[in-house]
C-alpha positions in Angstrom: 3.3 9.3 7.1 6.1 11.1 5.8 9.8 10.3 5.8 10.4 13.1 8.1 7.9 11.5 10.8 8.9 8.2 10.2 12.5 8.8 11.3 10.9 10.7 14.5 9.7 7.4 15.7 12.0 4.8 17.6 10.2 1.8 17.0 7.2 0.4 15.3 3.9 -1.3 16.9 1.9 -3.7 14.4 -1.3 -5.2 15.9 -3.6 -7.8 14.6 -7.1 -7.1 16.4 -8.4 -10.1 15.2 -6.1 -12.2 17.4 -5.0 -9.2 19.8 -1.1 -9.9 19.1 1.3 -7.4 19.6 4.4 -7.1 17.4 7.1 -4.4 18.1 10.5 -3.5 15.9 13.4 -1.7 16.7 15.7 -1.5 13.8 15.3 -4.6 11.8 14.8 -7.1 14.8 10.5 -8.4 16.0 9.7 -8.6 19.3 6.1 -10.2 20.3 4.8 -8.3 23.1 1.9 -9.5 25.2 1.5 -6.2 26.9 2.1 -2.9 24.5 2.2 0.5 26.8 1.3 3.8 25.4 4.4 5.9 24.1 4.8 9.0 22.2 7.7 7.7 20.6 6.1 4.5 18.7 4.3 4.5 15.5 1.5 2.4 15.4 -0.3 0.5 12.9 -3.1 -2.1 11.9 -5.6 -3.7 9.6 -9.2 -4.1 8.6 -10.2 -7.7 7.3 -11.6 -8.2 3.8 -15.4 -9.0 5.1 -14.8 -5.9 7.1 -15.2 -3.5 4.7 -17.1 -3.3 1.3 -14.4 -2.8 -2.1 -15.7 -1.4 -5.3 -14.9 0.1 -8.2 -16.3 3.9 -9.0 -15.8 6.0 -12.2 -15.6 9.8 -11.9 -15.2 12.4 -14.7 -12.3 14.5 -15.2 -14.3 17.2 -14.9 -14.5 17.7 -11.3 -11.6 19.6 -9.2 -9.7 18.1 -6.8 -11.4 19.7 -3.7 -14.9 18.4 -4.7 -13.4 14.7 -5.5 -14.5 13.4 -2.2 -18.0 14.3 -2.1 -18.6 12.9 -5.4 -16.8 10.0 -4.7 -19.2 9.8 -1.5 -22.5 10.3 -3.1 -21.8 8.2 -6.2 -20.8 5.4 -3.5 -24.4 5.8 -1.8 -26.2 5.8 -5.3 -24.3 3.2 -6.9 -23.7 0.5 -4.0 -27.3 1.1 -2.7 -25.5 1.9 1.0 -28.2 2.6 4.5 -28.7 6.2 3.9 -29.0 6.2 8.1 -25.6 5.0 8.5 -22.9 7.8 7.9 -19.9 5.4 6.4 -16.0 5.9 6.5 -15.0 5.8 2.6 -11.5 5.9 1.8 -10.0 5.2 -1.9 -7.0 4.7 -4.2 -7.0 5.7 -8.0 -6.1 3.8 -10.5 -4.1 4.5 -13.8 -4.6 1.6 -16.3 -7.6 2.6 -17.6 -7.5 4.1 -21.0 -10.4 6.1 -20.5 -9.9 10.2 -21.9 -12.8 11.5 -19.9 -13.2 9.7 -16.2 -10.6 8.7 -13.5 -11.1 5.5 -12.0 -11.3 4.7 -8.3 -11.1 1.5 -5.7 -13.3 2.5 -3.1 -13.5 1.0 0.5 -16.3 1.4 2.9 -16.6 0.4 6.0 -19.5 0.9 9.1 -17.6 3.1 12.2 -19.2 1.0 14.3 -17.7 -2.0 12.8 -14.1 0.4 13.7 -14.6 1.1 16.9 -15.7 -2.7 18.4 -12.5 -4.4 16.0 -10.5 -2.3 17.8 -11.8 -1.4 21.5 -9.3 -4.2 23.6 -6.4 -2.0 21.7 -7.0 1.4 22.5 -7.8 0.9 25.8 -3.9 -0.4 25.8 -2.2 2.0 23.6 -4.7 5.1 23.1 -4.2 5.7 19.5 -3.1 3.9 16.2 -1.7 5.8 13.4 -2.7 3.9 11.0 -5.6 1.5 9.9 -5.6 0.4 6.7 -7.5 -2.8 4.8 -5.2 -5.7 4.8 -5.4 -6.0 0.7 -3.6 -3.3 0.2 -0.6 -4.1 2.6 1.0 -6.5 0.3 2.0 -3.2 -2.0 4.9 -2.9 0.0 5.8 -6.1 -1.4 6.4 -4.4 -4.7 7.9 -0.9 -3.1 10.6 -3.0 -1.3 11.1 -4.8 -4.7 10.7 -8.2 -2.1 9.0 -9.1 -5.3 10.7 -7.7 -8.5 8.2 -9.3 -11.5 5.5 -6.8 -13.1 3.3 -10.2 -14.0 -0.5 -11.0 -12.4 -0.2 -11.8 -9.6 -2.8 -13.7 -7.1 -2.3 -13.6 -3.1 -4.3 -16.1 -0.6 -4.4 -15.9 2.5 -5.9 -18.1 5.4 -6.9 -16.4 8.5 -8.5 -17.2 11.7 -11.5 -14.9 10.9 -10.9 -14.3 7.3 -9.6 -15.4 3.9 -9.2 -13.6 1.1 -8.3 -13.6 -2.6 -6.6 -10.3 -4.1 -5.1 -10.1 -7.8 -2.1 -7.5 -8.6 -1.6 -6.5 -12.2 1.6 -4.8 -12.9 2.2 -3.9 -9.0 -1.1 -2.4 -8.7 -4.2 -3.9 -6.8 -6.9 -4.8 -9.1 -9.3 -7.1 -7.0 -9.8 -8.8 -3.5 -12.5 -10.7 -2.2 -13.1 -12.4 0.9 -13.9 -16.3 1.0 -15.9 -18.5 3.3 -12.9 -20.7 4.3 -11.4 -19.2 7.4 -10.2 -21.3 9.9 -13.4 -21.2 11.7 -15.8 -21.7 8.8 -12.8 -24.4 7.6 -13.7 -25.9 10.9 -17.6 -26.0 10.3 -17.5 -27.7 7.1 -15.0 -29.8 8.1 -17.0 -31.8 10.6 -19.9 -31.6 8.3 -17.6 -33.5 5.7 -16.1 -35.9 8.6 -19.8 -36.9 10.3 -19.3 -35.4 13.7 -18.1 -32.7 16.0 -14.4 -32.3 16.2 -13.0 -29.5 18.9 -11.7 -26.8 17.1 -8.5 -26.9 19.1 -7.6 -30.5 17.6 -8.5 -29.2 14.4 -6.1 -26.1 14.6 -3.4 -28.8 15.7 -4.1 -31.1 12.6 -3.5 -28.6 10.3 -0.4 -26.9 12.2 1.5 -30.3 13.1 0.5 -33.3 10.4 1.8 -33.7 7.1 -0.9 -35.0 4.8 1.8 -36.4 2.2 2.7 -39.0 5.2 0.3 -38.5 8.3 -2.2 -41.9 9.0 -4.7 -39.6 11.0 -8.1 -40.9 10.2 -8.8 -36.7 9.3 -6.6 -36.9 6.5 -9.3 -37.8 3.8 -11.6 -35.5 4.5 -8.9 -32.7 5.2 -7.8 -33.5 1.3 -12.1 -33.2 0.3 -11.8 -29.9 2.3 -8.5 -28.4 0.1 -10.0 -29.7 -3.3 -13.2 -28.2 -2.0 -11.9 -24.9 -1.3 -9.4 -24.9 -4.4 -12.4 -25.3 -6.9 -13.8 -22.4 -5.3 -10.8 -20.7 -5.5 -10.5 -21.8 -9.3 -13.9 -20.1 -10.3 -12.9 -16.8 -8.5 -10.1 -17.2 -10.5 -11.7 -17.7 -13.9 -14.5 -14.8 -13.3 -11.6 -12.7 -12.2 -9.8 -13.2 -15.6 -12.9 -13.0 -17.6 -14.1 -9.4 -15.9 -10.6 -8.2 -15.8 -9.4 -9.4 -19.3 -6.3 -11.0 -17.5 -5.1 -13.9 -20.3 -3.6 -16.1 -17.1 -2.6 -15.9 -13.5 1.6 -15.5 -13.7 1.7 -17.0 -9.6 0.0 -17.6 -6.7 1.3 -16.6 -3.3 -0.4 -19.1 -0.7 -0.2 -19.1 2.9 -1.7 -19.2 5.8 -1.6 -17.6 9.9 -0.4 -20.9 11.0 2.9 -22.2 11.2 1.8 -25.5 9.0 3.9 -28.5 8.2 1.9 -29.3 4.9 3.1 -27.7 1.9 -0.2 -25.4 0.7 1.3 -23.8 -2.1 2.3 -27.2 -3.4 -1.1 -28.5 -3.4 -2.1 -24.9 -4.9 -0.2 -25.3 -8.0 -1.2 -28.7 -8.3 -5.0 -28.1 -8.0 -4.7 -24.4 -9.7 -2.3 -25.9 -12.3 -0.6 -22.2 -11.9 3.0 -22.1 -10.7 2.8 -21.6 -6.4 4.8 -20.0 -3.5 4.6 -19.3 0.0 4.7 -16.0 2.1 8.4 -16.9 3.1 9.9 -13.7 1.6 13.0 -12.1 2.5 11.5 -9.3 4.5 14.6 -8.0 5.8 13.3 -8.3 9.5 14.7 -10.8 11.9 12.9 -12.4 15.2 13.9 -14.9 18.0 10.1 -16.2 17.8 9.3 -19.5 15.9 6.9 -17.9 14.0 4.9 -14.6 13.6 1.9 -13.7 11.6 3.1 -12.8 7.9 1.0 -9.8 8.3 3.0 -8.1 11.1 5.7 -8.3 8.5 3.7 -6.7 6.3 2.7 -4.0 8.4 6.1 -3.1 9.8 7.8 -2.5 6.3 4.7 -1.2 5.0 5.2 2.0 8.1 8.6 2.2 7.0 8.3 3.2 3.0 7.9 6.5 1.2 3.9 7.7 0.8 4.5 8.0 -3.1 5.5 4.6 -2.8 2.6 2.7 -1.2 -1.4 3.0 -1.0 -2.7 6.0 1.5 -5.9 5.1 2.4 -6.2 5.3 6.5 -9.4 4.5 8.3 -8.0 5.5 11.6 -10.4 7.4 13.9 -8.0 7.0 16.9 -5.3 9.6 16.2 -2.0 10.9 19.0 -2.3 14.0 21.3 -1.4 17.5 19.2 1.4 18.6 20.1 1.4 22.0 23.2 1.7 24.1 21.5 -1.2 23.1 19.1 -4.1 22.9 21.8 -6.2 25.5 22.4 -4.7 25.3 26.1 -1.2 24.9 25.4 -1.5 28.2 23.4 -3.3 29.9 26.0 -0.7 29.4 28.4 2.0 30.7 25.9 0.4 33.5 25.7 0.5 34.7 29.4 3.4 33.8 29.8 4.7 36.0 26.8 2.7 38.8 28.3 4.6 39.0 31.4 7.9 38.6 29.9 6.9 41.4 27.7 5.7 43.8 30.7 9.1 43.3 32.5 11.3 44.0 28.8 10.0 47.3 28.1 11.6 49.6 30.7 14.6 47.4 30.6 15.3 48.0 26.4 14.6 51.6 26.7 17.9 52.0 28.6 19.7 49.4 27.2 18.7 51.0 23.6 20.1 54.6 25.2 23.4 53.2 26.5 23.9 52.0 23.3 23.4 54.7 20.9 25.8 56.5 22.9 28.3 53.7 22.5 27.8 53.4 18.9 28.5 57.1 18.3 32.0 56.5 19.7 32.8 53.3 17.8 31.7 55.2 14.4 33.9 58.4 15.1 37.1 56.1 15.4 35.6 54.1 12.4 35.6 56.9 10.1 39.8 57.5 10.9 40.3 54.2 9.6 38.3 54.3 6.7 39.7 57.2 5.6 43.0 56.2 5.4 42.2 52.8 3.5 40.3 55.1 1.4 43.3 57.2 0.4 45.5 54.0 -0.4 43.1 52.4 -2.2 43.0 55.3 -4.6 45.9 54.9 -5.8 45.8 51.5 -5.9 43.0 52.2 -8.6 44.8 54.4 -11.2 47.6 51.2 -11.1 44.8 49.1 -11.9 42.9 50.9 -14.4 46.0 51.1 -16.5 46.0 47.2 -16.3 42.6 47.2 -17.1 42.8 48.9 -20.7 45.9 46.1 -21.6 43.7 43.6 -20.4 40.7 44.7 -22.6 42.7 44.3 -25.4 43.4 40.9 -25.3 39.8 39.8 -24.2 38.3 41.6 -27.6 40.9 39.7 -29.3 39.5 36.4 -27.3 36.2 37.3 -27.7 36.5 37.6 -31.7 38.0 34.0 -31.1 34.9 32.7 -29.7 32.5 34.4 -32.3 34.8 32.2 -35.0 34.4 29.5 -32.7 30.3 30.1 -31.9 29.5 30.6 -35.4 31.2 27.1 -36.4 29.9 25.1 -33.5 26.1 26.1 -34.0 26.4 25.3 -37.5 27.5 21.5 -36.3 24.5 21.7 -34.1 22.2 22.4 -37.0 23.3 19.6 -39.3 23.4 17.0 -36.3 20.9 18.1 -33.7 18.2 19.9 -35.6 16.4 17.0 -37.1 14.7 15.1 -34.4 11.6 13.8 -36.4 13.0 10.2 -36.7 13.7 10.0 -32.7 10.8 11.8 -31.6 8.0 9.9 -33.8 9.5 6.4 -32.7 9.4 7.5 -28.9 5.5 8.5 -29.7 5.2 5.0 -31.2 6.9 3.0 -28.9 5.1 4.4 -26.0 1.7 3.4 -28.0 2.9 -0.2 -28.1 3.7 -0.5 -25.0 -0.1 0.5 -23.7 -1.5 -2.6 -25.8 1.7 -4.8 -24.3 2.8 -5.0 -28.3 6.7 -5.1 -28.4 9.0 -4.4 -31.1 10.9 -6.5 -32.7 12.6 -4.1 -36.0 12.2 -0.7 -37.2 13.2 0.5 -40.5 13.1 4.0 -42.1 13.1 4.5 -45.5 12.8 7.8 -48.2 11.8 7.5 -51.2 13.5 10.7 -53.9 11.5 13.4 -54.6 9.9 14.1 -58.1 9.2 17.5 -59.4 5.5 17.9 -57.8 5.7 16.1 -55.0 7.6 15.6 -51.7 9.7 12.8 -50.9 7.7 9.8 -49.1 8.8 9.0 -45.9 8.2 5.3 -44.6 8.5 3.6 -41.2 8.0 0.3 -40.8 8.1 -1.9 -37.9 8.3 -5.4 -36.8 5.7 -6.1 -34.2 5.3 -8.9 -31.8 2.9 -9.8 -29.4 0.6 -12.6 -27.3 -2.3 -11.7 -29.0 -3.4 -10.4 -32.5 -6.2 -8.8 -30.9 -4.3 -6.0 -29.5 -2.4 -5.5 -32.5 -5.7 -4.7 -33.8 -7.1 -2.9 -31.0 -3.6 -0.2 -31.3 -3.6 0.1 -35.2 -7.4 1.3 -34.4 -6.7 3.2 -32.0 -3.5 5.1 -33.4 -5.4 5.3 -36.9 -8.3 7.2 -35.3 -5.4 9.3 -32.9 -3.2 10.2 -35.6 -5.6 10.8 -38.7 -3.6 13.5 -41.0 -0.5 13.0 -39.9 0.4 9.4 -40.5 -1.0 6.8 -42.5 -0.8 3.0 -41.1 -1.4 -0.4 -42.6 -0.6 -4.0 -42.1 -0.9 -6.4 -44.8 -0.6 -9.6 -42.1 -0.5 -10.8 -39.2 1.2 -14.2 -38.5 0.9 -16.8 -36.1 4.2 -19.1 -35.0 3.4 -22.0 -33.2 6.7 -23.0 -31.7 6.7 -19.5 -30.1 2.9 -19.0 -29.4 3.1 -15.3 -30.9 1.7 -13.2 -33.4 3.8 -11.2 -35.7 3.5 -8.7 -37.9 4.5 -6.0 -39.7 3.2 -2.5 -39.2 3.9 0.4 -42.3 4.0 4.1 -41.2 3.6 6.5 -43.9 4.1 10.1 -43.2 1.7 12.3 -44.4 
């Protein structure tokens, strides 16, 4: 949706189908609303679950235009992922830009069944009619990052506990990288829960357990095996998180964000980093939205700032099949009647603008005749008024050569500055080159010197840069002096003589010699 349409709208319907809860914003304040009507003048929007839809990554070469990116994004889905050639899926992506790769782009694909669509969200449509926009639920906490709610570029990892679903989904940098759905939603929770306890417990008291008791103080006799439950579920957790790292090449986790759908006294994202041993937080961010409820599902938040924001600022990738009436005037019907009734208008014009058209030329003939009297005698003043001026004119021209040999003094000495101080940007633009290259292997700088040595009678003055590098690992500054030795062959010449390791500051330093060539 584009800024112009978003400001068309008066308010803002989020909907989690899951749960069939209704959220509606005007301005900056929530309303839950049990019974959402149809309106024109909403925009609406909703989410797919994790285990709704199947994520994946897809490489596609450079090669291919724009217009034909779809269908080989389609077919390479249906080779690659093995999907039910019978089944015609909805596939919607997002590229990403971190890869260093010169000859493919690289894709996040999502696919999802239509018949999987249309049952999530029957109970809606028959309320409302249509929903703008339907998008998987991963990819809603990019607004996070557009609405700078979160302001640090680190990795990221968000969990989230659902009635139907949990999921695990890792940003790099602000970007999505990964998601995957868990077996530990509430309901599943519940399941292995009385496995671990020895008998059935009603799902109901279950729900109330984990909304209401503390486990740092309750005596419930489910406390114990609540606590086998969490360390069960966090050791799961903790080898997602290691694959994750190891696939990705992520060196650690900077934070976990941890919540769950429920309004829960125990403190999850205290028992996260404690289990995780990786610094924790809750979903309680500022999201600039205020509500008179106790509490609301943190994904209506994310779905009604997520509406609001810029679509070069967020993730399009819609899945809605249920999309508003056309406007009149774009139905086939609506254009149909426009056009009788421009046909009669037209039939009744024509004999009245062939006398209106007559009357008027004859009154425009009159108006032109006394026209021309006036003119006339403007024209004779103004004539005279010229000859004054013209004798101005050749004082004036005068002066303005004398001016204008002024400036050519002037010019002549100001471009000659320009040469000495401008005209040697060699220096500037090779460190911008370089710098650039550093930062794509996350190496910072730490110096830079430039040095040239005099020039003998056969050869040219040799002209040095050399810079003081620092970074997490000496890996990548091996992995960039490869990589800008094989880019730059014949123009610069590189070499590093060592690369050091200080303890007390767990880095690696070195420094990096760049000979011009």
């Amino acid at each position: 949706m584009s800024k112009k349409e978003q400001h068309s709208f008066s308010s803002v319907l989020s909907i989690n189908p899951y749960k069939n809860t209704y959220v509606s914003a005007v301005a900056t304040s929530l309303n839950v609303t049990t019974s959402p009507t149809y309106s024109k003048e909403q925009y609406v929007i909703s989410y797919l679950n994790t285990k709704s839809f199947i994520n994946s990554h897809i490489v596609i070469s450079k090669n291919i235009p724009d217009e034909d990116l779809y269908d080989a994004i389609y077919n390479k889905a249906y080779d690659e992922l093995g999907l039910d050639q019978a089944i015609m899926y909805q596939i919607e992506y997002i590229e990403t830009y971190n890869s260093l790769d010169q000859d493919n782009r690289s894709f996040h694909v999502f696919i999802i069944d239509p018949l999987l669509v249309n049952d999530v969200f029957k109970n809606a449509v028959e309320k409302i009619k249509y929903i703008d926009y339907i998008i998987p639920s991963p990819l809603l906490l990019k607004s996070l990052y557009s609405r700078e709610i979160i302001q640090d570029s680190g990795v990221h990892c968000f969990i989230y506990f659902q009635e139907n679903d949990t999921f695990i989904t890792i940003y790099n940098n602000k970007e999505f990288v990964y998601t995957k759905s868990i077996n530990y939603s509430f309901l599943q929770m519940h399941e292995r829960f009385c496995e671990i306890y020895g008998e059935m417990v009603e799902y109901e008291d279950f729900i109330r357990f984990l909304s209401n008791e503390d486990l740092k103080t309750t005596n419930n006799s489910y406390k114990t095996d609540i606590i086998k439950l969490y360390k069960e579920i966090f050791a799961n957790i903790n080898d997602i998180l290691t694959y994750v790292k190891r696939a990705l090449d992520i060196d650690k986790i900077d934070c976990i964000y941890i919540d769950t759908q429920l309004h829960t006294v125990t403190k999850i994202d205290e028992m996260a980093e404690v289990e995780l041993s990786i610094k924790s937080s809750s979903f309680d961010f500022d999201y600039g939205l205020k509500s008179e409820d106790n509490h609301i599902d943190h994904f209506h938040y994310l779905m009604q700032i997520y509406a609001t924001i810029p679509e070069n600022e967020r993730y399009e990738c819609n899945f809605t099949t249920y999309h508003r009436p056309p406007k009149f005037t774009q139905r086939d019907s609506g254009r149909a009647i426009l056009l009788a009734v421009a046909s009669l208008v037209l039939a009744f014009i024509y004999p009245v603008s062939y006398w209106t058209l007559t009357y008027a030329q004859s009154l425009q003939y009159k108006l032109l005749e006394e026209e021309y009297q006036n003119v006339h005698n403007i024209k004779i003043t103004r004539e005279a008024t010229i000859k004054s001026k013209e004798a101005e004119k050749e004082s004036v021209s005068n002066l303005l050569a004398q001016a204008q040999q002024e400036y050519v003094d002037k010019k002549n000495t100001l471009i000659k500055i320009h040469d000495v101080k401008v005209n040697y940007p060699m220096k500037a633009n090779l460190l911008q080159i370089l710098t650039k290259e550093f930062n794509s292997y996350d190496v910072k700088l730490e110096t830079a010197f430039y040095s040239e040595a005099e020039k003998t009678d056969k050869s040219e003055a040799s002209k040095e840069f050399k810079f003081g590098l620092v970074s997490s690992s000496d890996k990548k500054i091996t992995d960039m002096i490869k990589y800008l030795t094989k880019t730059y062959e014949g123009k610069f010449h590189f070499s590093i003589n060592e690369i050091s390791y200080k303890i007390e500051e767990k880095l690696y330093f070195g420094e990096l010699k760049v000979n011009l060539l």
